[in-house]
BAZA-918219 format. One record per atom (N, C-alpha, C): x, y, z; residue in one letter. Coordinates in steps of 0.05 Angstrom, whole numbers, plus 5000, padded with zeros to 4 digits. Example, Ala and Ser with C-alpha at 12.3 -4.5 7.8 and 13.67 -1.06 7.14 Angstrom:
BEGIN
526448865156A524649105156A526449345156A525749555142S527349795143S525850015157S
//
This chain:
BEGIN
555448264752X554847984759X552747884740X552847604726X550447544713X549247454733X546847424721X544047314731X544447044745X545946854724X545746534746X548346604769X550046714767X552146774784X549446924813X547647014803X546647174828X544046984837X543446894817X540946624828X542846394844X544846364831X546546104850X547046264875X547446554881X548046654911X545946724934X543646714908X541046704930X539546514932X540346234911X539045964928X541145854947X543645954947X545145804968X544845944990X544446234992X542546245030X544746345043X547446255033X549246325044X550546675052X550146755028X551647065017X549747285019X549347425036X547947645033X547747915002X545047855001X544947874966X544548234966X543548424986X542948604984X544448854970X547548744982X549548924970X549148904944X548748704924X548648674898X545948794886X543748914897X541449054889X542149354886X540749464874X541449774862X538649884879X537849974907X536249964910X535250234917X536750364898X535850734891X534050664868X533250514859X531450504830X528050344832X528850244865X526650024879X523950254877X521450174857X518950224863X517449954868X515649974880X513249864889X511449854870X510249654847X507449744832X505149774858X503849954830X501850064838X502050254862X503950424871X504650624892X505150814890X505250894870X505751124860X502951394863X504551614875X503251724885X501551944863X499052024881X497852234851X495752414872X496952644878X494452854889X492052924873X490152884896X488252944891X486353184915X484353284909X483753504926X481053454923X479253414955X477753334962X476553454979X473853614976X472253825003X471053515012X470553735040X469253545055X466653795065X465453605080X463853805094X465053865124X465054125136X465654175161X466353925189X463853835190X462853615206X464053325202X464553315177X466353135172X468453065176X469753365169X472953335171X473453405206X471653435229X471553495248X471153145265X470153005244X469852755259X472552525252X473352545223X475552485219X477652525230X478452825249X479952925256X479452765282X477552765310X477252645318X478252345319X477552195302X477451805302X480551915296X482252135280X485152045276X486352155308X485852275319X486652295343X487252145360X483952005362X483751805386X486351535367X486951445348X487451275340X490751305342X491851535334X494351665329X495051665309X493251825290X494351815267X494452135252X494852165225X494352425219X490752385194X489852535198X487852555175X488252545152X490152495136X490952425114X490552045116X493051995137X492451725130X489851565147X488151595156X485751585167X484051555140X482551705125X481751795102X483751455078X486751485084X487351245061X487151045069X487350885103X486750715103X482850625104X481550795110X478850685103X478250775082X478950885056X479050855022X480250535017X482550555033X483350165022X482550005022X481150055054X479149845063X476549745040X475750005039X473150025025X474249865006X475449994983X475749894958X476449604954X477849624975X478549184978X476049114982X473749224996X471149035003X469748954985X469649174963X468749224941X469548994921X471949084918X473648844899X472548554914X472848444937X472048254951X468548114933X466848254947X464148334935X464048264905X465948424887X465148424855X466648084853X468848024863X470247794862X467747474876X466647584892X464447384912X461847254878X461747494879X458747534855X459347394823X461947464819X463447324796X463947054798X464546884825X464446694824X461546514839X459746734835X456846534846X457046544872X458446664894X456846604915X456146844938X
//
């Protein structure tokens, strides 16, 4: 299928376009995964384990969502100061 044949099928709203995506090849930027290995101290990973409990989560993603957090605040912050305020 060319391109305007597939732009005309997805501004008309009409035709469900999904079948026409190849979506074994679909990444996400910036998602891509990369281990890394990280001590903690005892007490730590004892309190983490804890807050993922109570929350329902596993200690892996506990640990990524307050790294995301952080780093967005951050970015926020360096972005606030860049524009003066």
């Amino acid at each position: 299928m060319k391109a305007e044949e597939f732009d005309a099928k997805f501004d008309d709203g009409e035709e469900d376009i999904i079948g026409d995506l190849d979506l074994s090849t679909l990444k996400r930027p910036n998602q891509e995964q990369k281990r890394v290995n990280v001590d903690f101290p005892a007490w730590m990973v004892e309190s983490l384990d804890q807050e993922a409990a109570r929350i329902g989560v596993t200690r892996q993603s506990i640990i990524k969502v307050w790294l995301a957090e952080r780093l967005e605040q951050q970015a926020a912050n360096k972005a606030a100061l860049r524009s003066g305020h």
